[in-house]
N, C-alpha and C positions, 0 to 999 in steps of 0.2 A: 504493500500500500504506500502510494506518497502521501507523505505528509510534510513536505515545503509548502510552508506557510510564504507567498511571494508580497513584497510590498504592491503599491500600485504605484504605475505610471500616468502623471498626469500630463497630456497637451496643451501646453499652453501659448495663445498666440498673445501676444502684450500688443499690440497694436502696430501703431506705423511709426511714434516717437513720443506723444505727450503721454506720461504716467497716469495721468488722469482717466486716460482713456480703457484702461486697461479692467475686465472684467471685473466686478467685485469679486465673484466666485472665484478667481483666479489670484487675487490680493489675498482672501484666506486661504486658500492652499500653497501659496509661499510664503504664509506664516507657520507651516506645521510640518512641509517634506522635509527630509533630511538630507537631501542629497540635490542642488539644481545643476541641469546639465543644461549647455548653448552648444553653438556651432561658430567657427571661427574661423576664417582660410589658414592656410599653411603659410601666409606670405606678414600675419599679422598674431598676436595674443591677446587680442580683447574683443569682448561681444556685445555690438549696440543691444542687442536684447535683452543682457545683462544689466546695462546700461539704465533703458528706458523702465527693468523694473528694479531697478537698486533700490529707493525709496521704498516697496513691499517687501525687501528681502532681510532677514536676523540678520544679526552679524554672526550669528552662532550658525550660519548656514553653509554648507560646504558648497561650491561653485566650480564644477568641472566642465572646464571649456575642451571641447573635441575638433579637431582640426581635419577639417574638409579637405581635400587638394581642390585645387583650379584648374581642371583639367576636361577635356572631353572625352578621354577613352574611358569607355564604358565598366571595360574589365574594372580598372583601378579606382572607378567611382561605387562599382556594386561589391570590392572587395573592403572597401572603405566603411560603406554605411553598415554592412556585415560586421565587421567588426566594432563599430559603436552598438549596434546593438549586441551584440554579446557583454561589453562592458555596460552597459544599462540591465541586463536581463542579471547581471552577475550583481551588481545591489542592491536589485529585488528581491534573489536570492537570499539578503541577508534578512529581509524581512521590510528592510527601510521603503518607503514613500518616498519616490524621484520625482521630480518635474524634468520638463525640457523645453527649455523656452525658444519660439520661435517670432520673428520680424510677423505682425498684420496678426492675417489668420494661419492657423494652424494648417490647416488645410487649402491653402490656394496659394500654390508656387511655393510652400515651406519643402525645407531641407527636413523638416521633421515627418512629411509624408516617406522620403524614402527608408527612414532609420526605421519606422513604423511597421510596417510591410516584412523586413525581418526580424521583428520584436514578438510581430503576431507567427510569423511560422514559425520562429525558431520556440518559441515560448507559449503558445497557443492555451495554455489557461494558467497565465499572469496576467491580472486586471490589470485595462487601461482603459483611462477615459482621456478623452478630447475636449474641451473650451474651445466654443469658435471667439476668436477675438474680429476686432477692425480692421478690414484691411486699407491697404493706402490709398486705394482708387474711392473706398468708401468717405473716408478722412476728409480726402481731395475737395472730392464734389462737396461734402460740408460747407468748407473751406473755402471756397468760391459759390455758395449759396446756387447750384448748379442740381437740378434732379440729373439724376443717372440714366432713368429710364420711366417711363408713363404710359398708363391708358397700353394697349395693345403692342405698344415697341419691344423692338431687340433690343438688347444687349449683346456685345460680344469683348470678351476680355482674353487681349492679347499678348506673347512676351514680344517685348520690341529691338530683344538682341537680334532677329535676323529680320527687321525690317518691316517693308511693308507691302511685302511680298503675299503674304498670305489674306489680309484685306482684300488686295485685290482680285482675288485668288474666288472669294464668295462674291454670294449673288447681291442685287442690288435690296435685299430683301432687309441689309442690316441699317438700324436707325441710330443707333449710338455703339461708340468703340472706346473701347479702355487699351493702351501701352502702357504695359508695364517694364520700368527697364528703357526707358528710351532714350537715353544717353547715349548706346554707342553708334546708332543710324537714324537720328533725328531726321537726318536731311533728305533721307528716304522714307520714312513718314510720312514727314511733312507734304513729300510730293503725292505718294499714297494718297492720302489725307484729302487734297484739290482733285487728284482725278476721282474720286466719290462724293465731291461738294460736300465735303465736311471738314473746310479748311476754315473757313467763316465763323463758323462755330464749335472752336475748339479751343483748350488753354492747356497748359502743363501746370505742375507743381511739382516741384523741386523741395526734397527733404522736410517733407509734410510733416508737422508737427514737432519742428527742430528748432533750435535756435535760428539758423542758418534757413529756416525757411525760405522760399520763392516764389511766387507766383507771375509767372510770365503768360499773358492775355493775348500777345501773338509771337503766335510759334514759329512763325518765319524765320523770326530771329534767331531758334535753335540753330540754322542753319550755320551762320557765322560766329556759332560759339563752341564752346566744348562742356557741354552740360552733364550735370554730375550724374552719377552711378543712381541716387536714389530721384530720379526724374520721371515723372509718370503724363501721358496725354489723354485728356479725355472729351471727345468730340462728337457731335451731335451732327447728321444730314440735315444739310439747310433745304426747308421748304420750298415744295413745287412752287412756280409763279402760276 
């Protein structure tokens, strides 16, 4: 018979940056884990999600930051999150209560869906539960007093590392678009963006909920800049005449 009593893993997305923003539910369960784990590149040792829930976290709280590589080969990306989860399943083990904080939501574009995926096979009855938090496209639209989507509309939320290739790619059927990530092909976007007539109405923000916030209202201007890593577009199809 087993009888490993495993702690649980909690999901936690903290938001896009302001602390405020951050679940209540999620504020008392980083008062009582014993263990929070982030995610960090390899090229750095600190974790904005860390960061933006330092203010909820004990000092008596252990904070094991796990190092991502930056890389595209798949092998060494699934040999990677394989191995955080084993070191996550292996604290459980001890009985302890982990968190894992991730940027937004937990579930949309987090680094904690892939660590997740082998925590459920390898571990498959070690409780976990997930908190959806904010995510930044959500923030965004706040932040510029901007609905997302209404009445009968699309939505479509996209990564904007490879451009804006895949916009164009659908049918004329979509009314509002989310870039996530639009930093490193603004300029293709942007062009994207006018051959769909949703150049007119569209803005960025830039490190939403940061000090260093941004709000640029035309994104043309991404073209002749170099806009940061945390820069997100969100654009509406300008009305038939």
């Amino acid at each position: 018979m087993n009888t490993l009593q495993y702690g649980t893993l909690y999901g936690i997305g903290v938001g896009p940056g302001d602390p405020g923003l951050i679940p209540l539910k999620s504020v008392n369960i980083l008062k009582r884990v014993r263990v929070i784990f982030a995610a960090s590149s390899s090229k750095n040792v600190h974790s904005q999600a860390v960061n933006i829930a330092r203010p909820h976290i004990p000092k008596t709280s252990e904070i094991r930051l796990l190092s991502f590589p930056m890389t595209k080969n798949r092998v060494e990306k699934e040999t990677c999150w394989e191995g955080h989860a084993r070191t996550i399943i292996a604290e459980m083990q001890k009985g302890n209560d982990v968190a894992f904080l991730t940027l937004g939501d937990s579930m949309t574009y987090a680094t904690y869906g892939y660590v997740l995926k082998y925590v459920l096979s390898l571990a498959p009855e070690a409780p976990v539960v997930t908190i959806p938090g904010i995510t930044a496209y959500q923030a965004a639209a706040a932040r510029v007093n901007r609905p997302l989507v209404e009445g009968e509309e699309s939505l479509l939320v996209l990564s904007g590392v490879e451009g804006g290739h895949r916009l164009r790619q659908l049918s004329e059927a979509v009314d509002n678009v989310v870039f996530m990530k639009a930093y490193r092909n603004a300029g293709d976007i942007t062009d994207a963006l006018k051959e769909k007539a949703m150049l007119e109405n569209s803005v960025a923000v830039a490190n939403c909920g940061l000090e260093n916030e941004e709000v640029i209202e035309d994104i043309r201007t991404l073209k002749a800049r170099k806009p940061g890593y945390w820069t997100l577009v969100i654009a509406k199809k300008s009305p038939q005449p």
